[in-house]
C-alpha positions, -999 to +999 in steps of 0.1 A: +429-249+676+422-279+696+393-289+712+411-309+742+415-297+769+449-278+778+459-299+809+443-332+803+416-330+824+375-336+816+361-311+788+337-289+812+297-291+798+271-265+808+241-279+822+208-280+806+192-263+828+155-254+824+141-248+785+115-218+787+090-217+759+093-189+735+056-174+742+057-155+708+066-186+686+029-204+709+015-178+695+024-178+659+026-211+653-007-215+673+011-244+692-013-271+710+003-286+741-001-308+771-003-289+808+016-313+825+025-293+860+011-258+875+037-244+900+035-214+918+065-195+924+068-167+952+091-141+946+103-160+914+097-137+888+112-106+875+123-082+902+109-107+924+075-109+916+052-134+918+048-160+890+035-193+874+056-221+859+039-243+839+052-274+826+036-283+791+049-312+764+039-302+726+039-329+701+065-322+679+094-340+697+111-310+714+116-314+750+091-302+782+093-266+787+081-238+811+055-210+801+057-181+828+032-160+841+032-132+859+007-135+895-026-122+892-062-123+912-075-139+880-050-159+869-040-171+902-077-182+907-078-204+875-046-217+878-049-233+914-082-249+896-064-262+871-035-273+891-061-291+918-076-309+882-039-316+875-038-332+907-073-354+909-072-360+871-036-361+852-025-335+824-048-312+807-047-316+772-053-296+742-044-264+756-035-231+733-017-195+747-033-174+733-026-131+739-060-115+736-047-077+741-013-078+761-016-108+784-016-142+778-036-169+794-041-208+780-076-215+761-090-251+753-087-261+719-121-273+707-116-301+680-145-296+654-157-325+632-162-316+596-189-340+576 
């Protein structure tokens, strides 16, 4: 089978599109990553809820992707902090999801200097 097209015409592509982060493989592979945008979307989550998406760059060549989050008092708190450092400051870097019991949230990775 042939993979021209039938009447001549341009092959058709998909678009790109946006690359979501697969949470569990963060977590597993403990992942450490750049934050490089914080956006809060209304109504742009599941069933229309309420979310976060977060732009972060790990250093292993792939492409940026988007972490979601679902809205929350706490998380919305610390996430318009750390999109108003974003802002002021640049990325934050060094940055870990981590799942303590069954939600996730980011945690800075403390480097630790062995003698």
């Amino acid at each position: 089978m042939s993979a021209q097209p039938e009447h001549g015409g341009p092959e058709f592509s998909f678009s790109a599109g946006v690359l979501y982060a697969d949470k569990d493989e963060y977590l597993a592979k403990g992942l450490v990553f750049t934050i490089k945008s914080i956006e809060f979307q209304e109504a742009g989550g599941f069933e229309d809820t309420d979310r976060w998406a977060i732009t972060v760059s790990v250093d292993d060549g792939r492409p940026d992707e988007i972490i979601t989050l679902q809205s929350n008092e706490a998380r919305d708190a610390e996430l318009k902090a750390a999109a108003g450092h974003i802002a002021k400051c640049g990325p934050i870097r060094n940055t870990q999801l981590v799942k303590p019991g069954k939600a996730f949230y980011f945690r800075k990775v403390v480097e630790t200097k062995h003698p």
